[in-house]
Each structure stands twice: as structure tokens, then as C-alpha cells.
C-alpha positions as CSV (number, residue, x, y, z in Angstrom):
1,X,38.6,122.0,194.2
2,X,39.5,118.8,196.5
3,X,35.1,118.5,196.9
4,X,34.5,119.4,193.3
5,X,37.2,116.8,191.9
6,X,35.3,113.7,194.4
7,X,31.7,114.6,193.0
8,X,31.9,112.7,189.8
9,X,34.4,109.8,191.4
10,X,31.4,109.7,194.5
11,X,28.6,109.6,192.2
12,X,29.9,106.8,190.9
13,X,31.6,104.6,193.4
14,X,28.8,105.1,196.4
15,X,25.9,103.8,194.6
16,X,28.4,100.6,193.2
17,X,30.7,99.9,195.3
18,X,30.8,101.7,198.5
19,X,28.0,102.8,201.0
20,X,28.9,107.2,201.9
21,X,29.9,106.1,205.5
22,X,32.7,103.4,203.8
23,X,33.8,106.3,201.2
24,X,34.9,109.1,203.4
25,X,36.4,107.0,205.4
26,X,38.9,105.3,202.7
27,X,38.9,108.4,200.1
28,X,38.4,111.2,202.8
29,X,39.8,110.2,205.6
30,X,42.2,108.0,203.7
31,X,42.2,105.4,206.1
32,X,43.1,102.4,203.2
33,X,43.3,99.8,205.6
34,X,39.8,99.7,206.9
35,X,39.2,96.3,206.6
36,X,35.1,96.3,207.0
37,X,35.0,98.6,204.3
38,X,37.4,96.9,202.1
39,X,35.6,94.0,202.5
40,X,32.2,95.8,201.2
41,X,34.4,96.7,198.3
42,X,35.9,93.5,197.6
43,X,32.1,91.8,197.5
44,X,30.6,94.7,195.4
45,X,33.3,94.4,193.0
46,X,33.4,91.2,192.6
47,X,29.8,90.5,192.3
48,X,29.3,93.3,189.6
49,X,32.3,91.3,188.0
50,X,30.5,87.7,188.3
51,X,27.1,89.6,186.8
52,X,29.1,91.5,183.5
53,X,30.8,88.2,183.4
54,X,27.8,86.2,183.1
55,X,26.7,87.9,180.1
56,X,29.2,85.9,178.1
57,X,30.2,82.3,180.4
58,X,27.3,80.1,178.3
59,X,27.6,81.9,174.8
60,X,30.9,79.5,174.3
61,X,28.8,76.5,175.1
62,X,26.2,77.8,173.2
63,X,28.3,78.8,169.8
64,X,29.7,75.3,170.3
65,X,26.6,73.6,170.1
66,X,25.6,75.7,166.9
67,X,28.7,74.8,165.2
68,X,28.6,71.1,165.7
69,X,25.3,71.0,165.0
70,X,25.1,68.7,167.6
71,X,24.2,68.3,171.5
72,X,26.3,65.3,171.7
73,X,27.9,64.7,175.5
74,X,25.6,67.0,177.2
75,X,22.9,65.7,179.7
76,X,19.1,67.5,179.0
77,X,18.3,66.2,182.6
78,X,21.5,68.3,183.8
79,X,20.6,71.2,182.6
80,X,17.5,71.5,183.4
81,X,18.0,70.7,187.3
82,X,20.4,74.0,186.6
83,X,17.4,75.8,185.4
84,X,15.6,74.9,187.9
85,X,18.3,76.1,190.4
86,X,19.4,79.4,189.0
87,X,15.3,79.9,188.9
88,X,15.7,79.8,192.7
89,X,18.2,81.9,193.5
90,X,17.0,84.5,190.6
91,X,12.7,84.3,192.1
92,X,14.3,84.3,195.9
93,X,16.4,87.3,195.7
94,X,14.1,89.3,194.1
95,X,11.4,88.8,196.5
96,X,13.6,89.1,199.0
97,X,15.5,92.4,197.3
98,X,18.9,91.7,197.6
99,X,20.8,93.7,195.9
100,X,21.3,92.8,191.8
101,X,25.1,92.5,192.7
102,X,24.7,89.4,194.7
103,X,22.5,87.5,192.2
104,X,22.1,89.3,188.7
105,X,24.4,86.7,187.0
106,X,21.5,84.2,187.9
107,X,19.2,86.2,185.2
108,X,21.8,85.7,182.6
109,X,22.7,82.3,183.4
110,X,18.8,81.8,183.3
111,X,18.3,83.1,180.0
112,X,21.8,81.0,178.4
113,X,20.7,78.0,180.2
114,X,17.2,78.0,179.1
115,X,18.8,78.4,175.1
116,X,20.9,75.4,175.8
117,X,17.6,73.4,176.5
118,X,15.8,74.6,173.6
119,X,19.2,73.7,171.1
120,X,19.5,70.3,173.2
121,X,15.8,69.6,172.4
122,X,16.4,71.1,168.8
123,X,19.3,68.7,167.6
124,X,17.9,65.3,168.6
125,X,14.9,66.5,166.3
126,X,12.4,67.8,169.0
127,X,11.7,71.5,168.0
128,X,8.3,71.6,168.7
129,X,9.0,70.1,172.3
130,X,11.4,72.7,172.7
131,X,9.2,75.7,171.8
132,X,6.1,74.3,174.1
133,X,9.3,74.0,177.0
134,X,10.0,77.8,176.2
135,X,6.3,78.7,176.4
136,X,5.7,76.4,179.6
137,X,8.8,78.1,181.7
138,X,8.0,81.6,181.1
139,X,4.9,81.0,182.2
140,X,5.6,79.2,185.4
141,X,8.3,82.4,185.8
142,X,5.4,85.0,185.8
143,X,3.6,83.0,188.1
144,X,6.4,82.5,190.8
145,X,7.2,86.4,190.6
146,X,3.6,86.9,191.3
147,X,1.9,87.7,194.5
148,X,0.4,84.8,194.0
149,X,2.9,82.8,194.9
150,X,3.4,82.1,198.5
151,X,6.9,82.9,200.2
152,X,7.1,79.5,201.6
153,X,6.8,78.3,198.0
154,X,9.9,80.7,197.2
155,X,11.8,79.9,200.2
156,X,11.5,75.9,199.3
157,X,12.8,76.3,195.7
158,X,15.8,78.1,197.0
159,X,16.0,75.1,199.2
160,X,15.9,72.8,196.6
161,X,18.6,74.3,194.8
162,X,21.4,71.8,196.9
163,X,19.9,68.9,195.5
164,X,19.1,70.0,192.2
165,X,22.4,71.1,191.6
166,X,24.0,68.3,193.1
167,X,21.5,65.9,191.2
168,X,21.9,67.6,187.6
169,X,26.3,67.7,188.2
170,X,26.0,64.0,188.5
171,X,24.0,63.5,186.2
172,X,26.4,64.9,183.7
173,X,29.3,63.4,185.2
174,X,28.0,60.3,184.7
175,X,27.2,61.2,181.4
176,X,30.7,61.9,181.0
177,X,31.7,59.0,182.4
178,X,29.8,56.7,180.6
179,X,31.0,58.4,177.1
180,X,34.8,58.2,178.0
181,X,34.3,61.6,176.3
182,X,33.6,65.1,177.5
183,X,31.3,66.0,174.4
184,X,30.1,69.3,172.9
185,X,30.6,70.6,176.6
186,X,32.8,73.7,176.7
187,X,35.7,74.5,178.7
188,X,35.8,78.0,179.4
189,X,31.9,77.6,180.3
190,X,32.7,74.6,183.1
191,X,36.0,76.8,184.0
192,X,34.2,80.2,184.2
193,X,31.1,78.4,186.3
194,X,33.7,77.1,188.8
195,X,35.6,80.3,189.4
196,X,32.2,82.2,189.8
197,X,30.4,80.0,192.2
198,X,33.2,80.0,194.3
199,X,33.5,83.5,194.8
200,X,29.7,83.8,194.9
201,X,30.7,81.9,198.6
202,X,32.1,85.6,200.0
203,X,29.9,87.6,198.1
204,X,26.5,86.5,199.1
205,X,27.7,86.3,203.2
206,X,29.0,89.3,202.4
207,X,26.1,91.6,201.1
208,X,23.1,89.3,202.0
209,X,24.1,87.2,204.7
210,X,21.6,84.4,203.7
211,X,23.1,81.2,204.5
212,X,20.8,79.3,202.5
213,X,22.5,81.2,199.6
214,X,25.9,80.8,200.5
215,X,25.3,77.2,201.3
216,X,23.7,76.7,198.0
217,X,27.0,78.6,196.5
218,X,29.3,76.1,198.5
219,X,27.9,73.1,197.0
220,X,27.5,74.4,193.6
221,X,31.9,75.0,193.4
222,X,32.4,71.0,194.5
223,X,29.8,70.1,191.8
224,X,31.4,72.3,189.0
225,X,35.0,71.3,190.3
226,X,33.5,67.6,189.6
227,X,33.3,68.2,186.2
228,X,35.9,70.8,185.3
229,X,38.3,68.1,186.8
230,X,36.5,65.2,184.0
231,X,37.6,67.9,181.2
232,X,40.4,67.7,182.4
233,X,40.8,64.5,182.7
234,X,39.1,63.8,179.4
235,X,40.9,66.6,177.7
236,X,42.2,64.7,175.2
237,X,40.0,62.3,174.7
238,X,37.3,62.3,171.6
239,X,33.7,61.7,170.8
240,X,33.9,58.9,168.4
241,X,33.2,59.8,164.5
242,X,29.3,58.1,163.4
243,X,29.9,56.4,160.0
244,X,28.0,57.7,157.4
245,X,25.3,55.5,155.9
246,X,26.1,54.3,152.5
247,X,23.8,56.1,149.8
């Protein structure tokens, strides 16, 4: 009965969260305290949290963009250094098969982040810009998950993930600086960003043991603190109201 009552519960948990070897030994052998185990747990568990999570961190920014009508506050440059970034990490763990848990939030983020571009580009009157930008990335996507695509190429835009993230955060902390005002940027996106890169730290030592990743994960949480700590700061502080023009 005991075997019969684990199939379903094993089906489930050893292809997700836990390898065979790491669930007999905590729901067989009940040893609860096994801390290498635990700690595959913990970074499965948390990385499939970070990906379902990422299905919804931009879709704030991106409803508040839609409802103002506006892009005011947010830096084009910005986000597209994150583009290119979360193109990176997205290209380099595929190639490298890593395992979707330690990166699959990158495909989401992707896909948000590349809407924001298009809006940003919509709303200062640029569509057809913006649909030629939409046209130009997908192709350079294809090409990058092609095999013809070297993986030196690969390796050096994870690489250059440090400095484009770095780059793009100050670009829109200046931009926030330089406002006095915080924008159409939203808070539970900037909030959200932080809390996930920073435990993207211990999931991708943890399950791919890349340091270029986790490196690129460590720089990304003191970017995104940057700038949750100008909402902050800026929380109450307001873009000023354009006067209409007299008809």
C-alpha cells in the first residue's frame, strides 16, 4: 500500500524537484535532514517558482504603460541592454542544456521585455520603428539558436550580460535622476526583478554551477537594488502634469 500510495507523489516530485537517489533518501528513508538533498530541493523549488513567477513580474509595467498611454520615465536604451541580457542567459543555457528551472524565466522576461520596447517605441509616435525592431530581433534569435552560430559567439554574449546590465540600470537611474520622478515605471515589476535575481544567485550555483551565470545574477540584484531603492526614494514624488495646448 506504503509503494502504491508514493507512485503518484514520486512521479511527480522526481522529475521536478528531486533526483530518485535524493527521494528515497528523504521520503523513504526519511532522513529530513539531508542537507545536499535539501539543498537540490530548495534550488528546484525555487527556480520553478522564479519561472511561474515570471509569467506575470512585467505584465504590471506593461498594463501601466497601456493605461497611461504613455512611456514617460522609462529609458528605451535601458531596456534594451536588458534584452540584450536576458537574450544571453536565454541562447547560452539552451545550448548549453541547463535545465529550464535555472533559466526559463529568462524566456518570459524576453518576450515582456521585448513588448515594453515595442509600447516604448509606440507612444513617442514610432510604430513602424517598433514593428521593423520586432521583425529585426526575432530574426537575429533564430540565427543565434542556429548551428550557425559559433559557441564562442554564445559564450561572449553571456559575457556581456555584466556590462549590459550594469550599463542599461544606470542608464535608467539616471533617467530617474534626472526626472526627480520615477515615471510610468512599476513597483512590483522593480520589487519582483530584485527578489528574483537574487535568488537566481543560489539557484544557478546550485543546479548549473556556471559561475559566469551566477556572476551575471550577482551583479544583476545590486543593479535592480539601485533602482528599487530610487522608487523608494521617489515614491512620492510625481511626473509633472504637461499643459494642454489652447484650442
Amino acid at each position: 500500500m506504503a509503494a502504491e500510495a508514493d507512485g503518484p507523489i514520486k512521479r511527480v516530485l522526481v522529475p521536478l524537484l528531486l533526483p530518485e537517489k535524493c527521494y528515497d533518501q528523504i521520503f523513504v528513508q526519511w532522513d529530513l535532514l539531508h542537507v545536499p538533498c535539501l539543498k537540490i530541493l530548495l534550488s528546484k523549488g525555487l527556480g520553478l517558482g522564479i519561472v511561474a513567477g515570471s509569467l506575470l513580474v512585467k505584465l504590471p509595467q506593461v498594463f501601466k504603460i497601456l493605461g497611461a498611454k504613455s512611456a514617460e520615465g522609462l529609458s528605451l536604451q535601458s531596456v534594451m541592454l536588458e534584452l540584450v541580457a536576458l537574450t544571453g542567459t536565454m541562447v547560452y543555457s539552451i545550448i548549453n542544456n541547463f535545465p529550464f528551472s535555472s533559466w526559463g524565466e529568462a524566456l518570459f522576461l524576453m518576450l515582456q521585455t521585448v513588448t515594453i520596447c515595442f509600447l516604448v517605441l509606440h507612444y513617442r509616435g514610432q510604430t513602424v520603428k517598433g514593428v521593423a525592431f520586432l521583425a529585426c530581433y526575432a530574426l537575429v534569435l533564430l540565427v543565434l539558436l542556429s548551428p550557425l552560430t559559433p559557441m564562442a559567439v554564445v559564450t561572449l554574449l553571456q559575457a556581456s550580460n555584466v556590462p549590459a546590465v550594469v550599463v542599461g540600470k544606470l542608464l535608467q537611474a539616471a533617467t530617474n535622476y534626472h526626472n526627480g520622478h520615477t515615471g510610468q515605471l512599476s513597483a512590483i515589476t522593480v520589487f519582483l526583478l530584485f527578489g528574483g535575481s537574487l535568488a537566481r544567485i543560489f539557484t544557478s550555483i546550485q543546479e548549473t554551477g556556471d559561475l559566469l551565470m551566477a556572476g551575471t545574477f550577482v551583479v544583476s540584484s545590486l543593479c535592480n537594488g539601485l533602482i528599487a531603492a530610487q522608487l523608494l526614494f521617489y515614491w512620492n514624488a510625481k511626473a509633472p502634469h504637461k499643459k494642454k495646448k489652447e484650442q
